[in-house]
N, CA, C and O of each residue as an XYZ file, in Angstrom:
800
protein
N       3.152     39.313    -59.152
C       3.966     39.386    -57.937
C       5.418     39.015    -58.230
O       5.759     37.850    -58.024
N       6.415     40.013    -58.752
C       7.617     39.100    -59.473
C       8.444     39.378    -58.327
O       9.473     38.709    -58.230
N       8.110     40.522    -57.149
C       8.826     40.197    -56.349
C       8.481     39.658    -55.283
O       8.978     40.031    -54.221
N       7.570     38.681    -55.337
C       7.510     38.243    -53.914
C       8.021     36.539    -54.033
O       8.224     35.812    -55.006
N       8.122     36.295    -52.358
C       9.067     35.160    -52.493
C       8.055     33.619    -52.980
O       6.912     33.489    -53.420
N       9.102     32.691    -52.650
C       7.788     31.362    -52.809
C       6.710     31.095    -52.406
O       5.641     30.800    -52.942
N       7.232     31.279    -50.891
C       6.214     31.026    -49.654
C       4.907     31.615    -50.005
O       3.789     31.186    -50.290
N       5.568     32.940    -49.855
C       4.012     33.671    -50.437
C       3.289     34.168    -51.423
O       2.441     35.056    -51.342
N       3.781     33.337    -52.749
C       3.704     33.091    -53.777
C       2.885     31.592    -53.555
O       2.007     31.791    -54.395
N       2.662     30.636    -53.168
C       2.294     29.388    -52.688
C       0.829     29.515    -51.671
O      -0.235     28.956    -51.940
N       1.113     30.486    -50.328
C       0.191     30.897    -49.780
C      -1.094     31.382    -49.959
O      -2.184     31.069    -49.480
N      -0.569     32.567    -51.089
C      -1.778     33.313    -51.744
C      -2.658     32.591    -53.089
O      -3.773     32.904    -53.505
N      -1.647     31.433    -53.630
C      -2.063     30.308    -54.401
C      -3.238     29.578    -53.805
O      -4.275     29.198    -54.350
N      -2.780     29.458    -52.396
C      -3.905     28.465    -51.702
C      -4.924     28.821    -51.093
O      -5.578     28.011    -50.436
N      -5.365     30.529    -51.228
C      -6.467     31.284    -51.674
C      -6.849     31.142    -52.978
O      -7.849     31.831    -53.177
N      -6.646     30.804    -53.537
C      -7.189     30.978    -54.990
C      -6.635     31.413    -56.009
O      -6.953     31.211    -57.181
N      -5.390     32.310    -55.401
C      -4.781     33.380    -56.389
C      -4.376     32.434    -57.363
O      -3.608     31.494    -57.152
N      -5.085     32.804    -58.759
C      -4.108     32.432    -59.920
C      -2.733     32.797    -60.273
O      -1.712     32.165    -60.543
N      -3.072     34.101    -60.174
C      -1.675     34.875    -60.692
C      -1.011     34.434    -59.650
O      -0.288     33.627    -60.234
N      -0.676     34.348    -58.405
C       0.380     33.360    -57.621
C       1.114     32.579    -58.305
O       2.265     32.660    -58.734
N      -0.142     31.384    -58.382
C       0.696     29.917    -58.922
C       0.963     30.229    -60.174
O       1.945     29.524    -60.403
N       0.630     31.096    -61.580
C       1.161     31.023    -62.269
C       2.938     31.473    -62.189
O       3.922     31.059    -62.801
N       2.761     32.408    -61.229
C       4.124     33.017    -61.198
C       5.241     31.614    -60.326
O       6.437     31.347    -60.443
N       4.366     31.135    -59.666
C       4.950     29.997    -58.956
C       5.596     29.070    -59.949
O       6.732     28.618    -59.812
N       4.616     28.764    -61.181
C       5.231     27.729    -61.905
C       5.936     28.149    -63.221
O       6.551     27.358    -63.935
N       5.803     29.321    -63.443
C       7.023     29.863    -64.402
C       8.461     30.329    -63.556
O       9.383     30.809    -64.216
N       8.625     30.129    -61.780
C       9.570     29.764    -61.711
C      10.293     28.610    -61.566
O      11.494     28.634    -61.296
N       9.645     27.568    -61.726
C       9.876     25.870    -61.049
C       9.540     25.302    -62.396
O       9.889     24.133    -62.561
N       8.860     25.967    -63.504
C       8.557     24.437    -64.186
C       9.441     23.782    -65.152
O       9.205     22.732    -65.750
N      10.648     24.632    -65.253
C      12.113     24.288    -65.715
C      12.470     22.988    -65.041
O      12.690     21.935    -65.639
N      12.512     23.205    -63.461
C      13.381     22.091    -62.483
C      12.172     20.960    -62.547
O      12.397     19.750    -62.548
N      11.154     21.418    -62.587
C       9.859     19.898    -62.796
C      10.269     18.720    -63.687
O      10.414     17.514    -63.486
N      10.460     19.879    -65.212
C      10.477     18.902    -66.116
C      11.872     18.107    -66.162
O      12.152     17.023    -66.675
N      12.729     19.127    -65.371
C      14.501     18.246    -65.346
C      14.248     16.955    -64.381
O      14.738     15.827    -64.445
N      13.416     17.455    -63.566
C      13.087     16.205    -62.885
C      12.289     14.944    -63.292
O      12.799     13.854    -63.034
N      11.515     14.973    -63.686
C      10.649     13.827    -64.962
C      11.230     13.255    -65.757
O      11.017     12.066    -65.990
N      12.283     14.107    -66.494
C      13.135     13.890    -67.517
C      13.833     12.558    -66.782
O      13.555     11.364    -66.901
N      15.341     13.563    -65.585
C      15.749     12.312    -65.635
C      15.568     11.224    -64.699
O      16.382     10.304    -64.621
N      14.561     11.299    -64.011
C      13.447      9.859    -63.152
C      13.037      9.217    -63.956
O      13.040      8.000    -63.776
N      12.721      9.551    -64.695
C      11.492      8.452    -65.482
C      12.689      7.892    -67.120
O      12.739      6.795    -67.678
N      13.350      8.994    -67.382
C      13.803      9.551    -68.457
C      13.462      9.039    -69.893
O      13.885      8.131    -70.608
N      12.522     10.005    -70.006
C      11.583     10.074    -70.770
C      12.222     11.041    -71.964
O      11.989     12.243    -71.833
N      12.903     10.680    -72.966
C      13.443     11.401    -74.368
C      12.504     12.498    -74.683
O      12.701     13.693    -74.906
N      11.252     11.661    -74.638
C      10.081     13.089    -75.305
C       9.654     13.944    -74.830
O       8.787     13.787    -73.970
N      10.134     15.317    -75.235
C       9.699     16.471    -74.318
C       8.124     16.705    -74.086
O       7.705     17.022    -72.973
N       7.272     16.533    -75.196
C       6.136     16.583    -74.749
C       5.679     15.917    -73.556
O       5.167     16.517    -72.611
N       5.900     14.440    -73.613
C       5.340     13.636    -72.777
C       6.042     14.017    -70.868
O       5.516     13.529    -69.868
N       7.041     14.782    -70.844
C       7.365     14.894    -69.587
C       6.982     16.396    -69.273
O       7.198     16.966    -68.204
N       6.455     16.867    -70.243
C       5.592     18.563    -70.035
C       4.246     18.000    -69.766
O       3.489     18.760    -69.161
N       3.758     16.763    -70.104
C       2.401     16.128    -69.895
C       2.419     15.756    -68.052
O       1.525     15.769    -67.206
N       3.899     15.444    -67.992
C       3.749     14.597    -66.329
C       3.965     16.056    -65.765
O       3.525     16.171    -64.621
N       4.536     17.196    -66.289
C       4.548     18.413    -65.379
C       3.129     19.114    -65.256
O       2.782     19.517    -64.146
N       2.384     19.258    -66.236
C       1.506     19.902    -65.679
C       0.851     18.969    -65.085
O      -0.251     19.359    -64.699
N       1.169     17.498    -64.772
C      -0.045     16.299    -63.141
C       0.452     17.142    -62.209
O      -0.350     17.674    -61.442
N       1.860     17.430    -62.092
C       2.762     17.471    -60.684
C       2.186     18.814    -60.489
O       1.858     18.997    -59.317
N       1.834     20.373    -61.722
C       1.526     21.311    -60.956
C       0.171     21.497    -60.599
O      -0.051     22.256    -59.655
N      -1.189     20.715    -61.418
C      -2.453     20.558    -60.777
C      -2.434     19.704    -59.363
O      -3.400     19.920    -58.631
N      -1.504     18.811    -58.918
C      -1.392     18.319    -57.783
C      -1.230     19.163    -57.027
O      -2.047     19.156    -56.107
N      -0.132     20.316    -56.991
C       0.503     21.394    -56.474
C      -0.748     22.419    -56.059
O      -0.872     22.886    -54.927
N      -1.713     22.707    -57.243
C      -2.721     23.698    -57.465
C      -4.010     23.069    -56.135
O      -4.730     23.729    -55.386
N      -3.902     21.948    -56.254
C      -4.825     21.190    -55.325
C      -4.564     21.495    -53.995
O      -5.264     21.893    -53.064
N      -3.320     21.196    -54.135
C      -2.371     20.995    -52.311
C      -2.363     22.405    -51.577
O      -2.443     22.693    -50.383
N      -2.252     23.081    -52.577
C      -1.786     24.509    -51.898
C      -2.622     24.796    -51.226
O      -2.350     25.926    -50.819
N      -3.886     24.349    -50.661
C      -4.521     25.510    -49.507
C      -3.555     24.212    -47.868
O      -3.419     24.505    -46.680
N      -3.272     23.353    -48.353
C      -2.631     22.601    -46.964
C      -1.164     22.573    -47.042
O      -0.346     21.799    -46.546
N      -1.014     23.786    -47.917
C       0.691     24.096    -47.542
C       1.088     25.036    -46.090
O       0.738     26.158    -45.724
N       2.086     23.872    -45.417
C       2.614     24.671    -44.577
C       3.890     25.871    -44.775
O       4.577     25.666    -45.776
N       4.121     26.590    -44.284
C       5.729     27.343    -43.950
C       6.558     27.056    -43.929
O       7.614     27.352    -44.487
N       6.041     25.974    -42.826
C       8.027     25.451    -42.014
C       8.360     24.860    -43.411
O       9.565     24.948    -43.648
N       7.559     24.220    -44.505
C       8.664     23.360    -45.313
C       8.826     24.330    -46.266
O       8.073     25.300    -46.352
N      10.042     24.071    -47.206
C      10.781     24.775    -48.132
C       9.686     25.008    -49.657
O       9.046     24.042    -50.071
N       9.615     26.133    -50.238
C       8.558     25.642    -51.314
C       9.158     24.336    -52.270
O       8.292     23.510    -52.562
N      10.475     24.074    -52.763
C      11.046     23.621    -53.503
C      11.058     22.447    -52.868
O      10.604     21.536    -53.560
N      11.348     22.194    -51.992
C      11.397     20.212    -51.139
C       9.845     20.333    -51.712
O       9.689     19.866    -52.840
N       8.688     20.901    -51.072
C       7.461     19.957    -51.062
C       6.857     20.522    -52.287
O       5.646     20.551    -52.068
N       7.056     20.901    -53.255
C       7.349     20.555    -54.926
C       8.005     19.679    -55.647
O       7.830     19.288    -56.801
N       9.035     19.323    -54.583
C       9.653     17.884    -55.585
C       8.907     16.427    -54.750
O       8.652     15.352    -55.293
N       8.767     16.648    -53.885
C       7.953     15.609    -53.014
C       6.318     15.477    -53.683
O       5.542     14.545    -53.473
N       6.110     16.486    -54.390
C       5.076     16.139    -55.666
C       5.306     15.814    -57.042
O       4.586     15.140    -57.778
N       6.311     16.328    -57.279
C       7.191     15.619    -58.839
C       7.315     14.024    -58.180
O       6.521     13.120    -58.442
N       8.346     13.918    -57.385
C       8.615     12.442    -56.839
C       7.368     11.451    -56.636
O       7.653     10.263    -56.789
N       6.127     11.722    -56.338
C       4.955     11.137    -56.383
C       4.800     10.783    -57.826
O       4.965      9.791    -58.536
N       4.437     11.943    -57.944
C       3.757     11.968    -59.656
C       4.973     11.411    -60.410
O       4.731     11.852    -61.533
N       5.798     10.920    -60.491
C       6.678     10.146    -61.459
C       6.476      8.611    -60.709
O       5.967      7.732    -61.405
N       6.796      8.343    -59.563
C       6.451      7.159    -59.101
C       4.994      6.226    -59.046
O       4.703      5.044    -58.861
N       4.393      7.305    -59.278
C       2.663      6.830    -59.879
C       2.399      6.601    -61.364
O       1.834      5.599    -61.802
N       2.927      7.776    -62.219
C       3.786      7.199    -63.694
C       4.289      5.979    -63.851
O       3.814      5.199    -64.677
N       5.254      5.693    -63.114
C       6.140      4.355    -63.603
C       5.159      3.179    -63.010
O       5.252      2.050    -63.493
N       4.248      3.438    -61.993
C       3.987      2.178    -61.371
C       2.548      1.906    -62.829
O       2.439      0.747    -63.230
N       1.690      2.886    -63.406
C       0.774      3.020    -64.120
C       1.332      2.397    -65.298
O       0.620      1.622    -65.937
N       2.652      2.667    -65.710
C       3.255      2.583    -67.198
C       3.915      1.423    -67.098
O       4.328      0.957    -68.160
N       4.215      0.583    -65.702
C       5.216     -0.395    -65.811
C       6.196     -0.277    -66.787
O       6.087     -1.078    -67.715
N       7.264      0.620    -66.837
C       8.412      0.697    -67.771
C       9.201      0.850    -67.184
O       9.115      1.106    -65.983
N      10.572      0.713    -68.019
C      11.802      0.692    -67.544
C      12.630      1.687    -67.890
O      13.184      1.537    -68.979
N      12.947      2.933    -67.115
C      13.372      3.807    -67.212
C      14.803      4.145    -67.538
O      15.775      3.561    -67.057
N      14.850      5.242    -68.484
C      16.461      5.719    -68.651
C      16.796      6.760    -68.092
O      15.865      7.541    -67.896
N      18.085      7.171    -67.653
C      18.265      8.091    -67.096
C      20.011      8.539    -67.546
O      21.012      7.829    -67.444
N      19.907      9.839    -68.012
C      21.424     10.622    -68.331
C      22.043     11.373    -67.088
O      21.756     12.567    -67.014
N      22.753     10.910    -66.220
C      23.192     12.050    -64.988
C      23.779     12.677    -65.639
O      23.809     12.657    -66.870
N      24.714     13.773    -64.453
C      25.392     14.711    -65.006
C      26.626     13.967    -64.964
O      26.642     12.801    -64.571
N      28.218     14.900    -65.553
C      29.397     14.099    -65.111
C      29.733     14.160    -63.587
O      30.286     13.320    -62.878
N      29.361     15.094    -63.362
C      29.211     15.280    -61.815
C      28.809     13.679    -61.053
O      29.524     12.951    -60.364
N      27.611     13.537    -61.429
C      26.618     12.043    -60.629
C      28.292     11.222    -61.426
O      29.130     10.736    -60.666
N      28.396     11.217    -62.186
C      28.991      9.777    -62.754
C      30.024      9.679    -61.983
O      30.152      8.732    -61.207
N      31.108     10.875    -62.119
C      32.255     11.083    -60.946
C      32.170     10.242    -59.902
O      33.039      9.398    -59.680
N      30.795     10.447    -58.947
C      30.602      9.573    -57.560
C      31.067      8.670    -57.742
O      32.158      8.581    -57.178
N      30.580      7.255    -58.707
C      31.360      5.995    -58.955
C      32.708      5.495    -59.253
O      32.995      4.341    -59.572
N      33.706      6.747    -59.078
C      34.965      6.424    -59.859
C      35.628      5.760    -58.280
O      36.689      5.137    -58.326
N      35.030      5.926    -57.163
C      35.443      5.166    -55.716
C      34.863      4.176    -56.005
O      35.520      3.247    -55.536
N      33.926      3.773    -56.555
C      33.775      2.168    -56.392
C      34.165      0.860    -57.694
O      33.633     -0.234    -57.879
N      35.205      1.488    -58.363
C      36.001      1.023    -59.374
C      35.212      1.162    -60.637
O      34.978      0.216    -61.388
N      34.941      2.000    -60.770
C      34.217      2.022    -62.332
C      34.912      3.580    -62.533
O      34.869      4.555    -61.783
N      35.587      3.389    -63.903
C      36.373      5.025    -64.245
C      35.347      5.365    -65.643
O      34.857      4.483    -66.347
N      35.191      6.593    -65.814
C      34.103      7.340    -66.946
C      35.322      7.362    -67.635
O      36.385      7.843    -67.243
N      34.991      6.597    -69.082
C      36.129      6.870    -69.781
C      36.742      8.325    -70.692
O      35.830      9.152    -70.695
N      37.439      8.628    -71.115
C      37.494     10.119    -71.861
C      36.984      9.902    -73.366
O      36.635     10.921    -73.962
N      36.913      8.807    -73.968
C      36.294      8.836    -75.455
C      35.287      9.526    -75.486
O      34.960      9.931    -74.370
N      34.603      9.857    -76.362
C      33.169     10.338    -76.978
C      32.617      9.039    -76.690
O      31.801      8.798    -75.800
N      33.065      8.306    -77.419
C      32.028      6.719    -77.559
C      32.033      5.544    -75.956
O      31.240      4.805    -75.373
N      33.624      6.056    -75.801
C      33.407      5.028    -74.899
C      32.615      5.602    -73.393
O      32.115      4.946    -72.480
N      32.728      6.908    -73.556
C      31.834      7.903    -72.199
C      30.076      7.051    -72.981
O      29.578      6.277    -72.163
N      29.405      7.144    -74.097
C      28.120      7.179    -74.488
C      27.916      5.884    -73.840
O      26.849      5.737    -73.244
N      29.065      4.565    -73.860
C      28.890      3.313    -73.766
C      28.695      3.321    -72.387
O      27.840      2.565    -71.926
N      29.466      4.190    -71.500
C      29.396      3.888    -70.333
C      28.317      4.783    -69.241
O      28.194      4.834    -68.017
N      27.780      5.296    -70.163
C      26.593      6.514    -69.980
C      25.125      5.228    -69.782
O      24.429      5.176    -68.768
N      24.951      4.336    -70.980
C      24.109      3.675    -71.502
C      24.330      2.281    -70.403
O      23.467      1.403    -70.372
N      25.466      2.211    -69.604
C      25.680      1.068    -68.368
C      24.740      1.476    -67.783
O      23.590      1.044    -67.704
N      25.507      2.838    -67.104
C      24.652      3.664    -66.065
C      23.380      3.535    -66.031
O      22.776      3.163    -65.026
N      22.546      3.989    -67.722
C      21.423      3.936    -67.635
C      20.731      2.580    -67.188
O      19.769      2.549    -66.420
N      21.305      1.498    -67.734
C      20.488      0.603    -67.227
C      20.516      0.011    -65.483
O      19.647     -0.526    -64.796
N      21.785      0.362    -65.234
C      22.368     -0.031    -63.866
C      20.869      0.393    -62.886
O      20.257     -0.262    -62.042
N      20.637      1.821    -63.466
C      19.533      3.041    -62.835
C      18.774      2.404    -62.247
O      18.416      2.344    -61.071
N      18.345      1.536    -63.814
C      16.281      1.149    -63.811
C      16.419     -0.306    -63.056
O      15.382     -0.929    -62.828
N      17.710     -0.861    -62.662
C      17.684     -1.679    -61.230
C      17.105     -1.708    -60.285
O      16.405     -2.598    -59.802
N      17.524     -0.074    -59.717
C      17.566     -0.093    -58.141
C      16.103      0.174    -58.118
O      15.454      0.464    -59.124
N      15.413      0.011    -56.406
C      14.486      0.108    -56.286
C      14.479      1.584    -56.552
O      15.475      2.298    -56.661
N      13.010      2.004    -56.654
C      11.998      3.537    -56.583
C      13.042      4.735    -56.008
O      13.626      5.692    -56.517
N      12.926      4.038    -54.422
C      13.488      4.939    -53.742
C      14.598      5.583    -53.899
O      14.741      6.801    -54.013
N      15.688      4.458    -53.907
C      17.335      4.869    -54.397
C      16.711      5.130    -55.283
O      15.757      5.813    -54.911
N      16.708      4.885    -56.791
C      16.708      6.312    -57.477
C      16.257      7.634    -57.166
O      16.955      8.593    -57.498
N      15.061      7.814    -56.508
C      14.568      8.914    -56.283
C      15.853      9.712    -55.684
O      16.123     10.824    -56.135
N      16.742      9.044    -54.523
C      17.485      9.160    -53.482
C      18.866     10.082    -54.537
O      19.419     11.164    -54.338
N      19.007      9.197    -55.497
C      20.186      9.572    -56.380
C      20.241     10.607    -56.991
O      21.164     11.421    -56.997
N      18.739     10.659    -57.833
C      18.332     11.850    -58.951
C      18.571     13.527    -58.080
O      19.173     14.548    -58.411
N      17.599     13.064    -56.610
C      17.971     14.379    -56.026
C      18.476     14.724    -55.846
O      18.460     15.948    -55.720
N      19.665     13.825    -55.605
C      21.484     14.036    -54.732
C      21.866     14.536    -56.059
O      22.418     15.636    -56.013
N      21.757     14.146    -56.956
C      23.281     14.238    -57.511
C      22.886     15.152    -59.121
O      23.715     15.806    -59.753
N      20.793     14.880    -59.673
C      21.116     15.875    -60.457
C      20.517     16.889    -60.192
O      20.644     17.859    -60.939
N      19.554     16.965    -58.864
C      19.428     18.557    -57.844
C      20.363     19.057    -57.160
O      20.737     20.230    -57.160
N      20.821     18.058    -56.475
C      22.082     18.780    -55.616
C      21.365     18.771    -54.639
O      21.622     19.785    -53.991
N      20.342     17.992    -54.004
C      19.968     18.866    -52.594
C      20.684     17.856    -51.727
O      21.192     16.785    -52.058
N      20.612     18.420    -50.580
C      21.291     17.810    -49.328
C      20.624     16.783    -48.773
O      19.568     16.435    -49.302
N      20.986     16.275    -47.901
C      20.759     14.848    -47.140
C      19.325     14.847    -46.554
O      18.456     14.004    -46.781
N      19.233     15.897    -45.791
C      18.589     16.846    -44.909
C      16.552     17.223    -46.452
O      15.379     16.871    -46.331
N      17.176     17.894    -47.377
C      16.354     17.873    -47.862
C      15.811     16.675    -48.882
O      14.654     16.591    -49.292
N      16.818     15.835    -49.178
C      16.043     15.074    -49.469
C      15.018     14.259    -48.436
O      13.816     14.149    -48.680
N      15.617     13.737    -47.318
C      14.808     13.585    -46.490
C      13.675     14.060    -46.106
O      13.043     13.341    -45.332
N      13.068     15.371    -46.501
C      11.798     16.016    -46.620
C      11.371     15.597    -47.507
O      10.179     15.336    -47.342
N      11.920     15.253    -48.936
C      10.908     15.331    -50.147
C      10.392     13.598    -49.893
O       9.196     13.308    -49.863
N      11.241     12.796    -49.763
C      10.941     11.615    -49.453
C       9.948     11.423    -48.407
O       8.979     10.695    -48.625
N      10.110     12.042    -47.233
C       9.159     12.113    -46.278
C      10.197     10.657    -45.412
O       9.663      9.581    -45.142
N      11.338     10.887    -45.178
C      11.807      9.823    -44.624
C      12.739     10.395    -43.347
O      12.586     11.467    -42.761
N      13.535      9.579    -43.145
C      14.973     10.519    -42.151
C      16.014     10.612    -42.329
O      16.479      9.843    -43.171
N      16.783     11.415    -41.772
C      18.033     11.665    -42.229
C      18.551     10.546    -42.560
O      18.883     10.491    -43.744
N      18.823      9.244    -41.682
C      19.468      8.556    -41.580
C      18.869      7.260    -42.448
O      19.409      6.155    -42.479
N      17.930      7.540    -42.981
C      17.216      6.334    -44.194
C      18.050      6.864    -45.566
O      18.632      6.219    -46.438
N      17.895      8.014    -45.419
C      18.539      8.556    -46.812
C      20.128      8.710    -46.763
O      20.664      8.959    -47.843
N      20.988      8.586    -45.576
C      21.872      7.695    -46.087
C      22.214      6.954    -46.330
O      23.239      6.940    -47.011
N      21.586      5.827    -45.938
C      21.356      4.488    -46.055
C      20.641      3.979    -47.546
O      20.720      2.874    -48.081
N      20.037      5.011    -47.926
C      19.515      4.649    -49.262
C      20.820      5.191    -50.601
O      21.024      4.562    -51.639
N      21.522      6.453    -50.196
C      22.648      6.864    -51.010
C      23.585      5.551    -50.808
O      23.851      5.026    -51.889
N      24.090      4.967    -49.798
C      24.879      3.921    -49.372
C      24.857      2.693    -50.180
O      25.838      2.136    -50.672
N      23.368      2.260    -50.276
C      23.140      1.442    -51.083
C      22.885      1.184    -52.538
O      23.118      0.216    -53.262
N      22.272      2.482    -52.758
C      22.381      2.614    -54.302
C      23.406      2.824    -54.642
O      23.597      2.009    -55.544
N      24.713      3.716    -54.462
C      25.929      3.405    -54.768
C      26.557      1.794    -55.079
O      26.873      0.980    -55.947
N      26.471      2.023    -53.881
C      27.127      0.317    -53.800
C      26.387     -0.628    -54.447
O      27.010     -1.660    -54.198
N      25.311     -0.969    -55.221
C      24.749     -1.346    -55.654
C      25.178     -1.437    -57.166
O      25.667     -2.397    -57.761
N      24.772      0.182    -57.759
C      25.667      0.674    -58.943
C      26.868     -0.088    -59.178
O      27.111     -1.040    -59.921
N      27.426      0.447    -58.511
C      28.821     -0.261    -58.271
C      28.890     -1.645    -58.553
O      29.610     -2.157    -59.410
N      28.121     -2.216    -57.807
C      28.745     -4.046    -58.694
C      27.926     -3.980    -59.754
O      28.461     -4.674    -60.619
N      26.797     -3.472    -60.222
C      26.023     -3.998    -61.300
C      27.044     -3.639    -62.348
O      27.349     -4.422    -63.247
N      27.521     -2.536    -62.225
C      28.667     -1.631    -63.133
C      29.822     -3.047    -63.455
O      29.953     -3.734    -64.467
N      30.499     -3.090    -62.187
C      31.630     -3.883    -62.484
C      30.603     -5.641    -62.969
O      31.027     -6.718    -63.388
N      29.829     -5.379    -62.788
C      29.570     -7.496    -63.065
C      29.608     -7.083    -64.970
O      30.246     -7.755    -65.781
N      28.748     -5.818    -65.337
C      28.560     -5.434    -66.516
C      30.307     -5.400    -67.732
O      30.541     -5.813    -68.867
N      31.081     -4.728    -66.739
C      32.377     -4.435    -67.295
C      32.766     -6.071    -67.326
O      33.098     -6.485    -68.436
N      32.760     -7.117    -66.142
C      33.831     -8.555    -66.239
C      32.983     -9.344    -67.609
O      33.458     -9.839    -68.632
N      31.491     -9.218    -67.127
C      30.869    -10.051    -68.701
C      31.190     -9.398    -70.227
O      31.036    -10.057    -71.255
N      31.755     -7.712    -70.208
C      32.198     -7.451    -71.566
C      33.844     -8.050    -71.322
O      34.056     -8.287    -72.511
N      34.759     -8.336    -70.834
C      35.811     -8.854    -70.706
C      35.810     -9.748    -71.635
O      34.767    -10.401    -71.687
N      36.724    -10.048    -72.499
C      36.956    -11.622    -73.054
C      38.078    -12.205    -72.337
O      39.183    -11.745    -72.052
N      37.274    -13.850    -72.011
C      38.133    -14.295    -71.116
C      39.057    -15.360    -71.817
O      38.550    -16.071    -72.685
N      40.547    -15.528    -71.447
C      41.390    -16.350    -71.470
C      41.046    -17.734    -72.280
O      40.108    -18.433    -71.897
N      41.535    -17.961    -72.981
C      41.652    -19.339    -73.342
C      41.419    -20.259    -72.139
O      41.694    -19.871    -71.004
N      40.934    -21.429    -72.371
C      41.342    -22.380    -71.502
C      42.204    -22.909    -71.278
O      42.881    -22.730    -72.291
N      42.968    -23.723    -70.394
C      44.357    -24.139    -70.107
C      44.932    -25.182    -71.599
O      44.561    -24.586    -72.610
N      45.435    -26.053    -71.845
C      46.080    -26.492    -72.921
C      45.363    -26.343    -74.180
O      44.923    -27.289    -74.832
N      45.260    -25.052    -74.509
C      44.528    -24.491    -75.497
C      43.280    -25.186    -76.223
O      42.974    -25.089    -77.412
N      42.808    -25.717    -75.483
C      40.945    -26.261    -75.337
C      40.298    -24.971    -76.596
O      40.598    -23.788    -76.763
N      39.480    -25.731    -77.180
C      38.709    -24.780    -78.119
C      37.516    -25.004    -77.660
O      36.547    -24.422    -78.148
């Protein structure tokens, strides 16, 4: 079915059709694994092709109680977003994550500038990462979608299963959050001042 759309590509999945969902997941299983990657961020490609095919037997399961009204792509990542948050809670680890320069940009309002070096961008790449595996579940989830899907307010709020107005409140805070962990990170690399009558 290469020309038919998601919906009913998903629909006829949740009859049984194989050939559906296969066609379903040779178009999505690119954005799956970008998603695993950088949630969990997991270096090894195998191991996040391991968490994609949980997210598309979850998918393979779900599909006879897929509705319409939702988007195929929200309630596909609202099964990636499970299946990585059941990962991390199983694996207890502490996750890395590479945004784009795009995501990093966001922070240059809350006083943290991406520097132009090679090294000093990797150094400040490797803040980020840890700043990430801070915030709670959610804000990240909240971030990854915003900023390395791109989806809107509106859809993340579907994949989350939350409301509009939680998920700004969750962008709000994980920013701002970022944001001081960033700057407390930058004042402790600072070397500070001598002490007053040159105290050793």
């Amino acid at each position: 079915m290469p020309d038919a759309d998601d919906t009913s590509l998903l629909l006829a999945a949740g009859t049984g059709d194989r050939r559906a969902f296969g066609e379903l997941v040779e178009r999505h299983h690119r954005g799956v694994v970008r998603f695993v990657h950088r949630f969990l961020g997991i270096a090894d490609r195998a191991t996040a092709e391991d968490i994609a095919q949980d997210v598309f037997l979850a998918a393979w399961k779900a599909a006879p109680r897929f509705e319409p009204r939702a988007a195929v792509r929200t309630w596909l990542l609202r099964i990636t977003t499970n299946t990585c948050l059941n990962h991390r809670r199983s694996r207890r680890r502490r996750p890395s994550v590479a945004l784009t320069d795009q995501a990093i940009a966001t922070y240059e309002g809350g006083g943290v500038d991406p520097p132009d070096a090679a090294v000093a961008q990797e150094e400040f790449s490797a803040r980020l990462e840890a700043a990430l595996a801070e915030l709670p579940a959610n804000q990240r989830a909240a971030i990854v979608l915003r900023h390395v899907h791109d989806l809107s307010y509106a859809e993340i709020a579907d994949v989350l299963e939350t409301s509009l107005s939680a998920v700004e409140s969750l962008l709000f805070r994980a920013r701002r959050r970022l944001g001081t962990i960033l700057q407390d990170q930058k004042d402790l690399e600072t070397p500070q001042d001598s002490a007053p009558g040159g105290a050793q």
